[in-house]
C-alpha positions in Angstrom: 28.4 -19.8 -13.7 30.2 -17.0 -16.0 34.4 -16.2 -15.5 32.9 -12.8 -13.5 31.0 -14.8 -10.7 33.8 -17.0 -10.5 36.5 -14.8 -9.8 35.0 -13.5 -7.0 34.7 -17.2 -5.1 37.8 -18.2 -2.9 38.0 -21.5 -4.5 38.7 -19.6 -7.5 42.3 -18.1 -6.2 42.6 -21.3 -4.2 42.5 -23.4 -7.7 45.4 -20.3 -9.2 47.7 -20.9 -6.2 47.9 -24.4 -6.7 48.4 -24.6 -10.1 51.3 -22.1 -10.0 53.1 -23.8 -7.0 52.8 -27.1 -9.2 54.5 -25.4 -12.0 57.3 -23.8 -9.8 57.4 -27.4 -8.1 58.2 -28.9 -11.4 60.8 -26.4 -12.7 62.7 -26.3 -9.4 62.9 -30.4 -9.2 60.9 -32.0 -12.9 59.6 -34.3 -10.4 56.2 -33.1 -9.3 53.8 -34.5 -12.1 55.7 -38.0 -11.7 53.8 -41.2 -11.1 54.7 -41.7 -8.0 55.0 -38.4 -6.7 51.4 -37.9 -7.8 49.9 -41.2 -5.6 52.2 -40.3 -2.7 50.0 -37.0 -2.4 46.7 -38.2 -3.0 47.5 -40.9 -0.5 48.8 -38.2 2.1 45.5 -36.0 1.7 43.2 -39.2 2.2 42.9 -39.2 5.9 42.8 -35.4 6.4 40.3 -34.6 3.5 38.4 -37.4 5.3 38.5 -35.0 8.6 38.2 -32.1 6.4 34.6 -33.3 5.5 33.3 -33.4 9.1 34.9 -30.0 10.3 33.8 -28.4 7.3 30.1 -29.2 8.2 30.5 -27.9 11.9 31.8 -25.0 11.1 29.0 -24.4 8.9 26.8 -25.1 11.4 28.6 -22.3 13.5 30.9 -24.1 15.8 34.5 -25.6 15.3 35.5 -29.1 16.8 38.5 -29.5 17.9 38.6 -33.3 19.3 38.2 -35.0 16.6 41.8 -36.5 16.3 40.8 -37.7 19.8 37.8 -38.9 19.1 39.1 -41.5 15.9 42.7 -42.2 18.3 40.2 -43.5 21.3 37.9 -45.2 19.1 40.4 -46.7 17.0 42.5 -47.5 19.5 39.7 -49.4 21.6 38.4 -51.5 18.6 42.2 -52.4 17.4 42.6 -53.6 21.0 40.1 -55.1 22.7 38.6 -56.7 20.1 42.1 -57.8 18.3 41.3 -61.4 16.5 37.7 -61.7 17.3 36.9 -61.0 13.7 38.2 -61.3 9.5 35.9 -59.5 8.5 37.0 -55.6 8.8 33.2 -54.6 9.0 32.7 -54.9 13.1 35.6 -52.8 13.8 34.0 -50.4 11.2 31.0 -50.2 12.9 32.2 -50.4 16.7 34.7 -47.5 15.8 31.8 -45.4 14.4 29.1 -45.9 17.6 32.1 -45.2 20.0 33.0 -41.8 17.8 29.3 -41.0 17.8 29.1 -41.3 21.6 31.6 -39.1 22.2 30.4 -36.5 19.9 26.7 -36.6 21.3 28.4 -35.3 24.6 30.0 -32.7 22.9 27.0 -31.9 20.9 24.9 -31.8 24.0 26.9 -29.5 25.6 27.3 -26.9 23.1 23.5 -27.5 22.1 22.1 -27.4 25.4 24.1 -25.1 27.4 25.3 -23.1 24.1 28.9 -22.9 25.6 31.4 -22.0 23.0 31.9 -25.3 20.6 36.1 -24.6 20.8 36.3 -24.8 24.6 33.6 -27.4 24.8 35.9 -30.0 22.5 39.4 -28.6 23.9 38.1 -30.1 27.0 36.7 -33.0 26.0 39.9 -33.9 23.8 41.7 -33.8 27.0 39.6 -36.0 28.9 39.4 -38.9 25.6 42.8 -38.8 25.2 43.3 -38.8 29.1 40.8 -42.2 29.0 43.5 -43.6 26.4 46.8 -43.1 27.9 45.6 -43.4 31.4 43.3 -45.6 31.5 43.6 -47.7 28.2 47.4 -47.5 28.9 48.0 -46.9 25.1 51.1 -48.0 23.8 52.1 -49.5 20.0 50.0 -52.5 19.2 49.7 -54.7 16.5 47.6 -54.3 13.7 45.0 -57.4 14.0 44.7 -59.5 10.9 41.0 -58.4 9.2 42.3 -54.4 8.9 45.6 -55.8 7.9 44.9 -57.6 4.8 42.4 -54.3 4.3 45.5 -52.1 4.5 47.2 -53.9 2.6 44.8 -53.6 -0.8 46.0 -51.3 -3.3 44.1 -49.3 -6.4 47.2 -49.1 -8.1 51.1 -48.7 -8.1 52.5 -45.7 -9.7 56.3 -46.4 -11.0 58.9 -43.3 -11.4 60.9 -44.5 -14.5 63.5 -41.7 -13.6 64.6 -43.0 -10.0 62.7 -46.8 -9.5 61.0 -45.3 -6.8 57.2 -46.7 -6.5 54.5 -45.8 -4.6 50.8 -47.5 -3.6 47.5 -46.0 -3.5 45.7 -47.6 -0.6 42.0 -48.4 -0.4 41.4 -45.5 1.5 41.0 -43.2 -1.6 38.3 -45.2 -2.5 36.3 -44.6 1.1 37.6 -40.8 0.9 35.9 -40.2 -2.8 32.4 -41.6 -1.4 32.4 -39.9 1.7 33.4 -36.6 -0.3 30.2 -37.6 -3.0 27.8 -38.4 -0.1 29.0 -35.0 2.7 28.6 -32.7 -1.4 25.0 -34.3 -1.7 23.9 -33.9 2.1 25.0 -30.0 2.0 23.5 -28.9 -1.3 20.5 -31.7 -1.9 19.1 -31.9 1.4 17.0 -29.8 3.5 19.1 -31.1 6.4 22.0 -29.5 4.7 20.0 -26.0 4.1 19.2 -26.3 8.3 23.0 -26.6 8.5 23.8 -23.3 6.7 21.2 -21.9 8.0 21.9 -22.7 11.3 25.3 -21.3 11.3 23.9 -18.4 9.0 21.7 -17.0 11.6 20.3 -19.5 14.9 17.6 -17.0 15.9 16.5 -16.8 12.2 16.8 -20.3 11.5 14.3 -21.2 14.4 11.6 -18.8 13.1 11.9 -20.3 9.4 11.0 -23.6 11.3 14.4 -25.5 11.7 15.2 -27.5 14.5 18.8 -25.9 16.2 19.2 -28.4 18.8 18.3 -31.3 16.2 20.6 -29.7 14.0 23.5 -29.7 16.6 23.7 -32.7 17.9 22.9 -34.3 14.3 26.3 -32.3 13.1 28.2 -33.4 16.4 27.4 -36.9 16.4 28.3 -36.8 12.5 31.6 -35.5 12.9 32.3 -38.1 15.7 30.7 -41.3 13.9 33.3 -39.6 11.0 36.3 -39.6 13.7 35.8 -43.4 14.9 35.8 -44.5 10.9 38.5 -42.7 9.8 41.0 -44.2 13.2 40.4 -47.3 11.7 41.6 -46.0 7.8 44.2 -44.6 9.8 45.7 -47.8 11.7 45.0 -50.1 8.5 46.9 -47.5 6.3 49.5 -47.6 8.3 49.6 -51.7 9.1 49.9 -50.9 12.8 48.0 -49.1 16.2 50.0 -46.2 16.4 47.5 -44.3 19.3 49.6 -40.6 19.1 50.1 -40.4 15.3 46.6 -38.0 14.8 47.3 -36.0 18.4 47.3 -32.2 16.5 46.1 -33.0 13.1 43.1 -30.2 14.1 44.9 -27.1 13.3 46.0 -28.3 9.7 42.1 -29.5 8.7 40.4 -26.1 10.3 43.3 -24.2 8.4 42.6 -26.2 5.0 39.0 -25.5 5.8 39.5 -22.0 6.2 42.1 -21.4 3.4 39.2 -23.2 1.1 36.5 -20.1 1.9 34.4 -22.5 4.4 33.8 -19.6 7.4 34.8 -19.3 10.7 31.3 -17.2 11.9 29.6 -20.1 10.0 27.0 -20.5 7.3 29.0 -20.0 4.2 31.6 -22.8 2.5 31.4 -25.8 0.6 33.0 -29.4 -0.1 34.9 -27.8 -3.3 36.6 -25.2 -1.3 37.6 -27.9 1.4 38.6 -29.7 -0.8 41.1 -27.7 -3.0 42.3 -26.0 0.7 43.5 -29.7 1.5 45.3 -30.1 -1.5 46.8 -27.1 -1.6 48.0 -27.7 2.6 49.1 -31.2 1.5 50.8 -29.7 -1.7 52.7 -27.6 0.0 54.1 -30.2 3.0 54.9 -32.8 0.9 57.0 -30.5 -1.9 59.1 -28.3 0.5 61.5 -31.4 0.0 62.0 -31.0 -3.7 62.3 -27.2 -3.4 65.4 -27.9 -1.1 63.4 -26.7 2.0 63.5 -28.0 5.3 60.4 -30.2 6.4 60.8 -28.3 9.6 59.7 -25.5 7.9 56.3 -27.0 7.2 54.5 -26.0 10.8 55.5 -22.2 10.2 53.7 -22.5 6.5 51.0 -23.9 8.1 51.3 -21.1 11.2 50.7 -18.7 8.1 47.8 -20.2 6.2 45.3 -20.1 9.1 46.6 -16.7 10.3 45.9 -15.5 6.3 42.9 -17.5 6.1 41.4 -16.2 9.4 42.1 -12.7 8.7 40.6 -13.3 5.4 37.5 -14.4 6.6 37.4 -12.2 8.9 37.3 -9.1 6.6 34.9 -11.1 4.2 32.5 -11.4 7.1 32.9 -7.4 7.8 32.1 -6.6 3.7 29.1 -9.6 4.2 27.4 -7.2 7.2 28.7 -4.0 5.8 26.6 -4.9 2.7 23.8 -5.9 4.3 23.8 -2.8 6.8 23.9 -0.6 3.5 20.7 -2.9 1.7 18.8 -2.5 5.3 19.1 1.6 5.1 18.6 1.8 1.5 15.1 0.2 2.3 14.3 2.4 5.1 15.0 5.9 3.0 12.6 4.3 0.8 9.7 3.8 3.1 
């Protein structure tokens, strides 16, 4: 790909804008590129680049889902609870957590497959009614964490060591899981046909069921995904943290569509990419974690984010417009020729 085709792709700027707020980090405190500082935000974009990898691939597919934190909270939740001691192993609560997040997403799948009702409504509702089966009739409260996730939690890649202030940080596990799901969502959307039906379903539904894809298949395959994804990353959550904290991912959907968005994946569907997802959860992670050492209130971090998906909205909203405005142009171009 040459410098001229690059500049024009949003991950392009996104890449720009994170550099230079690293540099002005650094020169406003000289401790951004420290050791520590470095793991601590890696380990703070684990669990939502995680999320950021199933969003990204339903709003390719032309919807948004917006129960996922619900979806991992009630499946984590379930598996830390009721089946708290029954195993060492950390596998079973794995796997539990991912059938229960699966379930739930087939139902919101369904719906918006069957009854093609608006995907944002569809999962506003059904968030309400997980987390109502949590705190009503799960009672969820602080639990402790049982013993196979906690000695998973507990494993560490590595210790990073700030020689200026003794402060130390740990890089959980996690990362690992985060890298290979990252690997395995990149090789899905760009290897597969499965991942063409995917853009193509969120390019164009009508078009994609004359050129022979399945769009109900497609759906519920993307819904079901992006629950499975939910139930396994509650469980990174609760070992990461060493307890069952059942509230701590109520509202993480706004930042992970906004980082989606802000990293060029579109809103309409059928355009965006791991990359871009990527580098807009970085930059959304960047930004919370370093308002600190700019001498800014952490308060302040909801009305940056506020602004991101406001500015990324409106941006791929008016890329969208140029996309059909093109297109419109091409279209009459070939009937003054015939």
């Amino acid at each position: 790909m040459n410098f001229k085709r690059l500049t024009k792709r949003t991950e392009f700027y996104i890449g720009v804008i994170i550099l230079a707020f690293c540099l002005l980090v650094q020169v406003r405190s000289g401790q951004f590129f420290t050791g520590n500082n470095i793991v601590d935000l890696l380990r703070s974009m684990t669990i939502p680049m995680m999320f950021c990898v199933g969003e990204m691939m339903v709003l390719i597919s032309g919807g948004v889902d917006c129960s996922f934190p619900a979806i991992a909270s009630l499946s984590m939740y379930f598996v830390c609870t009721k089946m708290d001691g029954m195993f060492d192993n950390p596998l079973p609560y794995f796997l539990v957590a991912m059938l229960l997040g699966l379930c739930m997403g087939a139902i919101n799948g369904f719906i918006v497959a069957r009854f093609k009702f608006p995907a944002m409504i569809v999962t506003l509702g059904t968030s309400s009614l997980f987390l109502g089966i949590m705190q009503g009739v799960l009672g969820s409260s602080e639990y402790p964490l049982t013993s196979g996730l906690y000695s998973l939690g507990s494993t560490k890649l590595l210790t990073a060591v700030n020689a200026k202030s003794g402060l130390t940080s740990d890089l959980p596990v996690h990362f690992a899981f985060m890298i290979i799901l990252v690997v395995l969502a990149w090789l899905l959307m760009n290897k597969t046909m499965l991942g063409r039906a995917i853009y193509a379903v969120g390019g164009d539904e009508v078009a994609a069921a004359r050129a022979g894809f399945h769009v109900f298949g497609t759906r519920m395959f993307i819904f079901c995904l992006s629950g499975a994804l939910a139930g396994f990353i509650g469980v990174c959550r609760s070992s990461m943290l060493l307890t069952v904290s059942p509230n701590n991912m109520i509202g993480m959907e706004m930042d992970v569509i906004a980082a989606c968005v802000l990293g060029g994946v579109s809103l309409v569907g059928g355009r965006g990419g791991i990359v871009g997802a990527i580098l807009g959860t970085a930059l959304m992670t960047i930004v919370s974690n370093s308002l600190i050492l700019l001498g800014v209130s952490t308060q302040w971090s909801r009305v940056f984010t506020g602004l991101i998906i406001i500015i990324g909205t409106a941006v791929s909203a008016i890329q969208e417009q140029q996309r059909k405005k093109k297109l419109f142009v091409t279209i009459s171009d070939k009937a003054e020729v015939k």
